[in-house]
LOTORRO-337082 format. One line per field, with one value per residue (C-alpha): residue number from 1; chain; z, x, y. Coordinates in pm, whole numbers, plus 50000, padded with zeros to 5 digits. Each point is the difference from the previous one (the first is absolute). Layout:
N
seq = [NUM; ...];
mol = [A; ...];
w = [Z; ...];
u = [X; ...];
v = [Y; ...];
//
This chain:
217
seq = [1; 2; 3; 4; 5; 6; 7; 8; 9; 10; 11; 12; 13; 14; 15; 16; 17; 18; 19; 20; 21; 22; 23; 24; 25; 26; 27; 28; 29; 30; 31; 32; 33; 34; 35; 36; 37; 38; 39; 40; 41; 42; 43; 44; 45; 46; 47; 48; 49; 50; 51; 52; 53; 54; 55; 56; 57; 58; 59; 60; 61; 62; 63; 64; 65; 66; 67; 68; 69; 70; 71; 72; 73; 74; 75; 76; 77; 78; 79; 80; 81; 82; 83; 84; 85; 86; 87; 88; 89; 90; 91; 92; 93; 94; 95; 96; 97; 98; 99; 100; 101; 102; 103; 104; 105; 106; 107; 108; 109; 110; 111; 112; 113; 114; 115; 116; 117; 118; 119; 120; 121; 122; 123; 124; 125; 126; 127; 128; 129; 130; 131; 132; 133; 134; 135; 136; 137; 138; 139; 140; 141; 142; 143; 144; 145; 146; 147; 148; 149; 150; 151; 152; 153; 154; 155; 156; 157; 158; 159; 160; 161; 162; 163; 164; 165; 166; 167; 168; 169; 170; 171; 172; 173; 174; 175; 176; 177; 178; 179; 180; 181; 182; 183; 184; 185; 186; 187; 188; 189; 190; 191; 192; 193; 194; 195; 196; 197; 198; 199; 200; 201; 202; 203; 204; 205; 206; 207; 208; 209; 210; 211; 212; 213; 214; 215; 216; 217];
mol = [A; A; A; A; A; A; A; A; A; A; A; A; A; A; A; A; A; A; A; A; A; A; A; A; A; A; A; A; A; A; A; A; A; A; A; A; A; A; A; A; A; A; A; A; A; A; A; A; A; A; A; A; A; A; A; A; A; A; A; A; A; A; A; A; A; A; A; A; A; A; A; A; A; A; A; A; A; A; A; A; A; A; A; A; A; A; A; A; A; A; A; A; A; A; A; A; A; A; A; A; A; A; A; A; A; A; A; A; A; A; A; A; A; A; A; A; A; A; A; A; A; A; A; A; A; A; A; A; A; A; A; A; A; A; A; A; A; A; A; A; A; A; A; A; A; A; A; A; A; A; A; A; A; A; A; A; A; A; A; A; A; A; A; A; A; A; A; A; A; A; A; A; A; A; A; A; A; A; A; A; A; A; A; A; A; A; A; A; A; A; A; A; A; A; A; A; A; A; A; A; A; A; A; A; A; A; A; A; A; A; A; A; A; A; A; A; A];
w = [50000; 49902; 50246; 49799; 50045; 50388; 50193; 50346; 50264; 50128; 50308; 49911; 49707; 50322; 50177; 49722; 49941; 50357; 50034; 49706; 50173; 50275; 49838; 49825; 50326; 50149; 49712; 50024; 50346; 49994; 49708; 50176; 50388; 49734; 49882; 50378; 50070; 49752; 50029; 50385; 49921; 49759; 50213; 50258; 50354; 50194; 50158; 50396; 50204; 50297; 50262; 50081; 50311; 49764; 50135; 49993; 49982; 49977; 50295; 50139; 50141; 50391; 49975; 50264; 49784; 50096; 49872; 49748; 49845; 49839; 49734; 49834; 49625; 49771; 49818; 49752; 50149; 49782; 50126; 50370; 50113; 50280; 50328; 49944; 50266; 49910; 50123; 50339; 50143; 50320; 49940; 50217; 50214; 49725; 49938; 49590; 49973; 49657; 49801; 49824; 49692; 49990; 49832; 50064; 50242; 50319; 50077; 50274; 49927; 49981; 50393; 50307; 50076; 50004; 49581; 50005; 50139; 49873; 49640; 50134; 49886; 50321; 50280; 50352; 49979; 50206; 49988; 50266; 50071; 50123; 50103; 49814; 50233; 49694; 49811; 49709; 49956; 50002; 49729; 49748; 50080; 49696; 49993; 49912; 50146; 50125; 50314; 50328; 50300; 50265; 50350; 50235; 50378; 50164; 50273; 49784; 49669; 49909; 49995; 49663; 49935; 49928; 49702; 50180; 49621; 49718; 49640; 50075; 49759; 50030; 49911; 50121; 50122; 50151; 49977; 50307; 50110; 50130; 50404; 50013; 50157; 50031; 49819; 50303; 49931; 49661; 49709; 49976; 49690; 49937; 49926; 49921; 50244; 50166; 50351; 50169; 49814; 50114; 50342; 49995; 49871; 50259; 50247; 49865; 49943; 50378; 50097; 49684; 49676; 49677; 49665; 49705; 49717; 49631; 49821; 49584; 50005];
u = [50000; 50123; 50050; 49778; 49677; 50108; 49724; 50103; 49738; 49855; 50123; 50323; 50053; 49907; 50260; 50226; 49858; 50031; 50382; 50044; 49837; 50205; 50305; 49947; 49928; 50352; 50180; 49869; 50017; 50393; 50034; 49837; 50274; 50317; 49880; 49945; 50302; 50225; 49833; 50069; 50393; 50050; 49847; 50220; 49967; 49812; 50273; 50034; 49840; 50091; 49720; 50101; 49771; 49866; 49828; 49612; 49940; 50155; 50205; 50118; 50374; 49951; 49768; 49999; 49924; 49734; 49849; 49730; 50320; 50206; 49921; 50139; 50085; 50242; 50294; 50276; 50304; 50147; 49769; 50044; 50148; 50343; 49838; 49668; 49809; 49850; 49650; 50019; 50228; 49887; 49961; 49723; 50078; 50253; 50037; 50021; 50277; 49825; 49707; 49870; 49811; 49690; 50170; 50350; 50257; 50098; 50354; 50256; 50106; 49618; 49934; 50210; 50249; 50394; 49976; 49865; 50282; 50250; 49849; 50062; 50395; 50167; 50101; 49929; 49658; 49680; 49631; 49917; 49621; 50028; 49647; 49976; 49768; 49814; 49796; 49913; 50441; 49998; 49700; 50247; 50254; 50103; 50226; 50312; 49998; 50316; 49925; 50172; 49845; 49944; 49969; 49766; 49976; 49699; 50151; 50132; 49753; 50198; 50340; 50137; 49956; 50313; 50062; 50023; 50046; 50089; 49980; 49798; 49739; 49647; 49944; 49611; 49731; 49745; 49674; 49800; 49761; 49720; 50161; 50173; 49775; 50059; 50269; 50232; 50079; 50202; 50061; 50280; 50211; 50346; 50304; 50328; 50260; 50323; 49963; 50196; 49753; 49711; 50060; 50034; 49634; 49899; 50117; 49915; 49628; 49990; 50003; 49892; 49785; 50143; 49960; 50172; 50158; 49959; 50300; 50044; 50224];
v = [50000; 50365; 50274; 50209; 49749; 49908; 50155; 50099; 50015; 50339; 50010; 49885; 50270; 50306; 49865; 50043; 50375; 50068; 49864; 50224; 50323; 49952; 49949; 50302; 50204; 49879; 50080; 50385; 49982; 49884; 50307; 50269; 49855; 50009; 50351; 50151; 49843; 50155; 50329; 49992; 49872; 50336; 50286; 50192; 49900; 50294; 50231; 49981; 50249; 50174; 50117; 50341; 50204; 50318; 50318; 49910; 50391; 50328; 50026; 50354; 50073; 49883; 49747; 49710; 49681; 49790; 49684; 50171; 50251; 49679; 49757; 49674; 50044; 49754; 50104; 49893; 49985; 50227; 50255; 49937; 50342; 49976; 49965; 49888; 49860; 49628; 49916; 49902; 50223; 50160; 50381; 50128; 50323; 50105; 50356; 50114; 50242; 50109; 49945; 49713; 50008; 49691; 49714; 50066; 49738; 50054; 50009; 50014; 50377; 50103; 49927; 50212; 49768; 49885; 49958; 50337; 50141; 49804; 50117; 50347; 49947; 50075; 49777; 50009; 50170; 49859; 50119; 50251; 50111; 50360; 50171; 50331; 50239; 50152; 49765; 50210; 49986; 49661; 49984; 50204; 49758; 49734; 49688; 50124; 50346; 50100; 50205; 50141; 49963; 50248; 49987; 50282; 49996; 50070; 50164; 50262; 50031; 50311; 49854; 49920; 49624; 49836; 49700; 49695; 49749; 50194; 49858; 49678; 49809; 49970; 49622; 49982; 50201; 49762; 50050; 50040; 49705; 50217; 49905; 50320; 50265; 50389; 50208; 50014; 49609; 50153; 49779; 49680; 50004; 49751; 50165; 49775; 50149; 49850; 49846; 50307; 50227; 49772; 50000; 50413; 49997; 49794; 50221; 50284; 49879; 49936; 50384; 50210; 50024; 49902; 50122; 50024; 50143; 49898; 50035; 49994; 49673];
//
Protein backbone atom coordinates (compact mmCIF):
# COMPACT_ATOMS: atom_id res chain seq x y z
CA UNK A 1 0.00 0.00 0.00
CA UNK A 2 1.23 3.65 -0.98
CA UNK A 3 1.73 6.39 1.48
CA UNK A 4 -0.49 8.48 -0.53
CA UNK A 5 -3.72 5.97 -0.08
CA UNK A 6 -2.64 5.05 3.80
CA UNK A 7 -5.40 6.60 5.73
CA UNK A 8 -4.37 7.59 9.19
CA UNK A 9 -6.99 7.74 11.83
CA UNK A 10 -8.44 11.13 13.11
CA UNK A 11 -7.21 11.23 16.19
CA UNK A 12 -3.98 10.08 15.30
CA UNK A 13 -3.45 12.78 12.37
CA UNK A 14 -4.38 15.84 15.59
CA UNK A 15 -1.78 14.49 17.36
CA UNK A 16 0.48 14.92 14.58
CA UNK A 17 -0.94 18.67 13.99
CA UNK A 18 -0.63 19.35 17.56
CA UNK A 19 3.19 17.99 17.90
CA UNK A 20 3.63 20.23 14.96
CA UNK A 21 2.00 23.46 16.69
CA UNK A 22 4.05 22.98 19.44
CA UNK A 23 7.10 22.47 17.82
CA UNK A 24 6.57 25.49 16.07
CA UNK A 25 5.85 27.53 19.33
CA UNK A 26 9.37 26.32 20.82
CA UNK A 27 11.17 27.12 17.94
CA UNK A 28 9.86 30.97 18.18
CA UNK A 29 10.03 30.79 21.64
CA UNK A 30 13.96 29.63 21.58
CA UNK A 31 14.30 32.70 18.66
CA UNK A 32 12.67 35.39 20.42
CA UNK A 33 15.41 33.94 24.30
CA UNK A 34 18.58 34.03 21.64
CA UNK A 35 17.38 37.54 20.46
CA UNK A 36 16.83 39.05 24.24
CA UNK A 37 19.85 37.48 24.94
CA UNK A 38 22.10 39.03 22.46
CA UNK A 39 20.43 42.32 22.75
CA UNK A 40 21.12 42.24 26.60
CA UNK A 41 25.05 40.96 25.81
CA UNK A 42 25.55 44.32 23.40
CA UNK A 43 24.02 47.18 25.53
CA UNK A 44 26.22 49.10 28.11
CA UNK A 45 25.89 48.10 31.65
CA UNK A 46 24.01 51.04 33.59
CA UNK A 47 26.74 53.35 35.17
CA UNK A 48 27.08 53.16 39.13
CA UNK A 49 25.48 55.65 41.17
CA UNK A 50 26.39 57.39 44.14
CA UNK A 51 23.59 58.56 46.76
CA UNK A 52 24.60 61.97 47.57
CA UNK A 53 22.31 64.01 50.68
CA UNK A 54 20.97 67.19 48.32
CA UNK A 55 19.25 70.37 49.67
CA UNK A 56 15.37 69.47 49.60
CA UNK A 57 14.77 73.38 49.42
CA UNK A 58 16.32 76.66 49.19
CA UNK A 59 18.37 76.92 52.14
CA UNK A 60 19.55 80.46 53.53
CA UNK A 61 23.29 81.19 54.94
CA UNK A 62 22.80 80.02 58.85
CA UNK A 63 20.48 77.49 58.60
CA UNK A 64 20.47 74.59 61.24
CA UNK A 65 19.71 71.40 59.08
CA UNK A 66 17.05 69.30 60.04
CA UNK A 67 15.54 66.14 58.76
CA UNK A 68 12.84 67.85 56.24
CA UNK A 69 16.04 70.36 54.69
CA UNK A 70 18.10 67.15 53.08
CA UNK A 71 17.31 64.72 50.42
CA UNK A 72 18.70 61.46 48.76
CA UNK A 73 19.55 61.90 45.01
CA UNK A 74 21.97 59.44 42.72
CA UNK A 75 24.91 60.48 40.90
CA UNK A 76 27.67 59.41 38.42
CA UNK A 77 30.71 59.26 39.91
CA UNK A 78 32.18 61.53 37.73
CA UNK A 79 29.87 64.08 38.99
CA UNK A 80 30.31 63.45 42.69
CA UNK A 81 31.79 66.87 43.82
CA UNK A 82 35.22 66.63 46.62
CA UNK A 83 33.60 66.28 49.90
CA UNK A 84 30.28 65.16 49.34
CA UNK A 85 28.37 63.76 52.00
CA UNK A 86 26.87 60.04 51.10
CA UNK A 87 23.37 59.20 52.33
CA UNK A 88 23.56 58.22 55.72
CA UNK A 89 25.84 60.45 57.15
CA UNK A 90 24.71 62.05 60.35
CA UNK A 91 24.32 65.86 59.75
CA UNK A 92 21.55 67.14 61.92
CA UNK A 93 22.33 70.37 64.06
CA UNK A 94 24.86 71.42 61.31
CA UNK A 95 25.23 74.98 60.69
CA UNK A 96 25.44 76.12 56.59
CA UNK A 97 28.21 78.54 56.32
CA UNK A 98 26.46 79.63 52.89
CA UNK A 99 23.53 79.08 50.90
CA UNK A 100 22.23 76.21 49.14
CA UNK A 101 20.34 76.29 46.06
CA UNK A 102 17.24 73.20 45.96
CA UNK A 103 18.94 70.34 44.28
CA UNK A 104 22.44 71.00 44.92
CA UNK A 105 25.01 68.38 47.34
CA UNK A 106 25.99 68.92 50.53
CA UNK A 107 29.53 69.01 51.30
CA UNK A 108 32.09 69.15 54.04
CA UNK A 109 33.15 72.92 53.31
CA UNK A 110 29.33 73.95 53.12
CA UNK A 111 28.67 73.22 57.05
CA UNK A 112 30.77 75.34 60.12
CA UNK A 113 33.26 73.02 60.88
CA UNK A 114 37.20 71.87 60.92
CA UNK A 115 36.96 71.45 56.73
CA UNK A 116 35.61 74.82 56.78
CA UNK A 117 38.43 76.23 58.17
CA UNK A 118 40.93 74.27 56.90
CA UNK A 119 39.42 75.44 53.30
CA UNK A 120 40.04 78.91 54.64
CA UNK A 121 43.99 78.38 53.50
CA UNK A 122 45.66 79.13 56.71
CA UNK A 123 46.67 76.90 59.51
CA UNK A 124 45.96 76.99 63.03
CA UNK A 125 42.54 78.69 62.82
CA UNK A 126 39.34 77.28 64.88
CA UNK A 127 35.65 78.47 64.76
CA UNK A 128 34.82 80.98 67.42
CA UNK A 129 31.03 82.09 68.13
CA UNK A 130 31.31 85.69 69.36
CA UNK A 131 27.78 87.40 70.39
CA UNK A 132 27.54 90.71 68.53
CA UNK A 133 25.22 93.10 70.86
CA UNK A 134 23.36 94.62 67.80
CA UNK A 135 21.32 92.27 65.91
CA UNK A 136 20.45 94.37 63.00
CA UNK A 137 24.86 94.23 62.56
CA UNK A 138 24.84 90.84 62.58
CA UNK A 139 21.84 90.68 59.87
CA UNK A 140 24.31 92.72 57.35
CA UNK A 141 26.85 90.30 58.15
CA UNK A 142 27.88 87.64 55.11
CA UNK A 143 30.14 84.52 55.04
CA UNK A 144 33.26 85.76 54.16
CA UNK A 145 33.24 89.22 55.62
CA UNK A 146 36.40 90.22 56.87
CA UNK A 147 35.65 92.27 60.01
CA UNK A 148 37.37 93.68 63.29
CA UNK A 149 35.82 93.31 66.29
CA UNK A 150 35.26 95.79 68.94
CA UNK A 151 34.95 95.66 72.44
CA UNK A 152 32.61 98.48 74.79
CA UNK A 153 32.37 98.44 78.57
CA UNK A 154 29.36 99.14 80.21
CA UNK A 155 30.87 100.78 82.94
CA UNK A 156 32.19 103.40 80.78
CA UNK A 157 29.72 103.71 77.47
CA UNK A 158 31.70 106.82 76.56
CA UNK A 159 35.10 105.36 76.51
CA UNK A 160 36.47 104.56 73.14
CA UNK A 161 36.03 100.80 72.49
CA UNK A 162 39.16 99.16 71.77
CA UNK A 163 39.78 96.16 68.79
CA UNK A 164 40.01 93.11 70.59
CA UNK A 165 40.47 90.60 66.80
CA UNK A 166 41.36 92.54 63.98
CA UNK A 167 41.16 91.12 60.38
CA UNK A 168 39.14 87.90 61.13
CA UNK A 169 36.53 85.99 58.72
CA UNK A 170 33.00 85.69 59.02
CA UNK A 171 32.44 81.91 58.13
CA UNK A 172 28.55 81.73 59.34
CA UNK A 173 25.86 83.74 60.56
CA UNK A 174 23.31 81.36 62.07
CA UNK A 175 20.05 81.86 61.84
CA UNK A 176 18.05 82.26 64.91
CA UNK A 177 15.66 79.31 66.01
CA UNK A 178 12.86 81.48 67.31
CA UNK A 179 14.47 80.53 71.35
CA UNK A 180 16.20 83.73 71.48
CA UNK A 181 13.95 86.38 73.05
CA UNK A 182 14.54 90.27 73.36
CA UNK A 183 17.23 92.35 71.55
CA UNK A 184 19.55 92.49 74.58
CA UNK A 185 20.34 88.58 73.89
CA UNK A 186 22.36 90.11 70.50
CA UNK A 187 22.97 87.90 67.59
CA UNK A 188 25.77 84.70 67.35
CA UNK A 189 27.88 84.74 64.25
CA UNK A 190 31.34 82.25 63.62
CA UNK A 191 34.38 83.90 62.88
CA UNK A 192 37.66 81.65 62.09
CA UNK A 193 40.26 83.14 64.53
CA UNK A 194 43.49 81.64 66.19
CA UNK A 195 43.12 80.10 69.70
CA UNK A 196 45.08 83.17 71.39
CA UNK A 197 42.61 85.44 69.53
CA UNK A 198 39.72 83.16 70.67
CA UNK A 199 40.32 83.16 74.09
CA UNK A 200 40.66 87.29 74.04
CA UNK A 201 37.00 87.26 72.75
CA UNK A 202 35.99 85.20 75.34
CA UNK A 203 37.16 87.41 77.81
CA UNK A 204 36.31 90.25 76.46
CA UNK A 205 32.59 89.04 75.89
CA UNK A 206 32.49 88.40 79.67
CA UNK A 207 32.52 92.24 80.64
CA UNK A 208 31.44 94.34 77.48
CA UNK A 209 29.29 94.58 74.24
CA UNK A 210 30.72 93.60 71.01
CA UNK A 211 30.32 94.82 67.66
CA UNK A 212 32.04 95.06 64.71
CA UNK A 213 33.62 96.49 61.88
CA UNK A 214 33.21 95.47 58.19
CA UNK A 215 36.21 95.82 56.40
CA UNK A 216 36.65 95.76 52.24
CA UNK A 217 38.89 92.49 52.29
Amino acid sequence: MSASTLRLPEPLRSFIRAAGWHRRLLAAGCAAAAVAFGLSAIAPTPPPVIRLLVAAHDLPAGSTLGASDLRVAGFAPSLVPAGALRAGSATSGFVLATAMRRGEPLTDVRVVGPALIDALGASGLVATPVRIADPGVARLLQPGNVVDVLASSDRDPGATAPVVASRVRVVAVPVPDGSVTGLDDGALVVLATTSATAAVLARAAVSSRLSVIIRSG
